[in-house]
C-alpha positions in Angstrom: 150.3 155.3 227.1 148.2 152.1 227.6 150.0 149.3 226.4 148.6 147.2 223.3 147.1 143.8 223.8 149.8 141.0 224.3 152.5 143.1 224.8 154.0 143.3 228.3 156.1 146.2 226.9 154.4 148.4 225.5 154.7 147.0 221.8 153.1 144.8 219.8 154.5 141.6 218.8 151.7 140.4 216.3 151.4 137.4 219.1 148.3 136.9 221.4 149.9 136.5 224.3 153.4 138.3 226.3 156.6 137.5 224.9 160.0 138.6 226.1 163.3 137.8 224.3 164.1 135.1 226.3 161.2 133.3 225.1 162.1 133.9 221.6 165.6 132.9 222.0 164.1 129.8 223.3 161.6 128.9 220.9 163.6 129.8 217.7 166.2 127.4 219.2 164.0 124.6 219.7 162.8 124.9 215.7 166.7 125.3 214.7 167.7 122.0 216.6 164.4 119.9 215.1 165.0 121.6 211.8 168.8 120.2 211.8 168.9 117.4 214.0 166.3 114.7 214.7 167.7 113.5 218.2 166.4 110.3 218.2 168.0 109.5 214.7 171.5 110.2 215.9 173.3 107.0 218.2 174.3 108.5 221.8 177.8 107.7 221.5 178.7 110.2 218.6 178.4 113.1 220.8 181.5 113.9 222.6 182.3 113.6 226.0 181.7 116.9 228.0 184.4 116.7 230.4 187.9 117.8 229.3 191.0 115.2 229.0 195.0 116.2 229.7 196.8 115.3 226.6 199.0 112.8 226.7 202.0 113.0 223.9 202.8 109.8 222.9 206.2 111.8 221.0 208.4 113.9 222.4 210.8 116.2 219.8 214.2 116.1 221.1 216.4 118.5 219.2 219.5 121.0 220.5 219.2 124.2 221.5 221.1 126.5 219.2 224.0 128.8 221.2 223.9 131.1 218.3 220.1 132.3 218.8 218.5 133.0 222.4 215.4 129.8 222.4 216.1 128.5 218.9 216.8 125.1 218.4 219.5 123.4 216.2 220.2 120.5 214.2 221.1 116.7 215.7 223.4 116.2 213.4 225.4 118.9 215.5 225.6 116.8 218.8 224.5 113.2 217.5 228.2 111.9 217.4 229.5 113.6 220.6 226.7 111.9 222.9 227.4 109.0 224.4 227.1 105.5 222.9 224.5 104.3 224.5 222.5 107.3 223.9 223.6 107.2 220.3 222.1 103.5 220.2 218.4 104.7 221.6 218.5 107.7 219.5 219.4 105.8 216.1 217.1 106.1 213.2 214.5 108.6 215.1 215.6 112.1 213.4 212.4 113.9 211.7 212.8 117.3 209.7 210.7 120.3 211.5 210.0 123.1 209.9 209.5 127.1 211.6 206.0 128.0 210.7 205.4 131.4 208.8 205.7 133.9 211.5 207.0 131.8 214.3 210.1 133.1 214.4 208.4 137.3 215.1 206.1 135.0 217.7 209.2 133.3 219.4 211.3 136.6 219.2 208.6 138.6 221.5 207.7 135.8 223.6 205.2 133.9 222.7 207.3 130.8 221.2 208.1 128.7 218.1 205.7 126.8 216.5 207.5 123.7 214.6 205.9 122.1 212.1 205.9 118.9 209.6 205.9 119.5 206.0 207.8 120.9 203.0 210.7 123.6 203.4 214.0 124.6 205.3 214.0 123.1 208.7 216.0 121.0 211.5 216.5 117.5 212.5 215.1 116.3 216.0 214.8 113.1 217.3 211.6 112.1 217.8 211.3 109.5 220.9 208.2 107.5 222.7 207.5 108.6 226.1 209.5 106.1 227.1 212.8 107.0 225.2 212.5 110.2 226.2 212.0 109.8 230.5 215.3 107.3 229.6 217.5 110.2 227.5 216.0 112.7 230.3 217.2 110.2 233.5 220.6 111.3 231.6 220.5 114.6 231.8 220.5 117.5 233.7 217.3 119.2 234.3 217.5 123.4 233.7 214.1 123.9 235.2 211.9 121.2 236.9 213.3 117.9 238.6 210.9 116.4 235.8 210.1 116.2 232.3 206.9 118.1 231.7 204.1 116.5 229.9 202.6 119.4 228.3 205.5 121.5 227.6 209.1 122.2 226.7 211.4 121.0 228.9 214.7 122.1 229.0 218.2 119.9 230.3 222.1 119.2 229.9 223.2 116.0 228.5 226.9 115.4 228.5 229.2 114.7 225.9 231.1 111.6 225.6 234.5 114.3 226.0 232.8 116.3 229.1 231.3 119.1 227.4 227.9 120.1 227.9 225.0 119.8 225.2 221.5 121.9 226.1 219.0 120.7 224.9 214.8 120.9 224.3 212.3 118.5 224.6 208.8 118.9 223.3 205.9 117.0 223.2 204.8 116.3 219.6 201.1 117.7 219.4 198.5 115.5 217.2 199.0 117.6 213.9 202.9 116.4 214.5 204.3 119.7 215.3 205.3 121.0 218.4 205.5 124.8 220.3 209.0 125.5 221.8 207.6 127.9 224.8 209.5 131.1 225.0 211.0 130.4 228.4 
């Protein structure tokens, strides 16, 4: 079979000269952007940067780990008094209501971890600290895992109580939409 005119493969394309997909691609991508964007109409600084940025909390959700459930969390109001008073003093007036997200608790259960939110609904009291507040109530502690706190996810450590006993405990860095992920671990 001789091959029709302006058809490299063997077909027509209803164009003069050879046209492979690529070339399409290209070409109907040129007429999308000019049909949506005039690039010369829209300031340099609005599109965002390429490279990729570590996260940075600038909270840190400090709540108890509950003894009665394998990587759930409890309330502060259950170690608040037995912590020491000069932990009681940094902590003071910092406790914000987290909620479990629909499903989080299957997630956790199998893995995967809790999601804690903000919002309306049955939840738990953590004290939310500043970076800062929390490197001083984890220079307290004793770490479970790691030597330090980590800066992108839970952190687990022992805090003692004013009468010897030991009080586990979760810190989690607060995520922009204010909730936080509890890592299965």
């Amino acid at each position: 079979m001789v091959p029709k005119q302006g058809s490299e493969h063997g077909e027509s394309t209803g164009f003069s000269a050879p046209v492979d997909e690529a070339e399409i691609v290209a070409g109907w991508s040129r007429i999308h952007v000019m049909l949506l964007v005039d690039r010369d109409d829209v300031p340099m600084d609005v599109w965002s940067d390429p490279t990729p940025e570590e996260y940075l909390p600038s909270q840190y959700a400090l709540c108890p780990t509950d003894p009665g459930g394998v990587g759930a969390i409890g309330d502060v109001g259950a170690i608040r008094d037995r912590l020491s008073l000069d932990l009681q003093t940094l902590l003071r007036g910092t406790e914000r209501t987290f909620t479990l997200s629909a499903g989080a608790a299957e997630a956790g259960a199998a893995g995967a971890g809790w999601v804690y939110a903000t919002g309306p609904g049955p939840g738990v009291d953590c004290f939310v600290l500043s970076p800062e507040q929390a490197r001083a109530v984890w220079a307290q502690g004793h770490p479970r895992d790691q030597a330090m706190m980590l800066l992108d996810d839970t952190s687990y450590a022992t805090l003692t109580a004013s009468d010897g006993a030991d009080l586990e405990v979760v810190f989690g860095p607060v995520l922009p939409d204010g909730g936080w992920v509890q890592s299965a671990g």
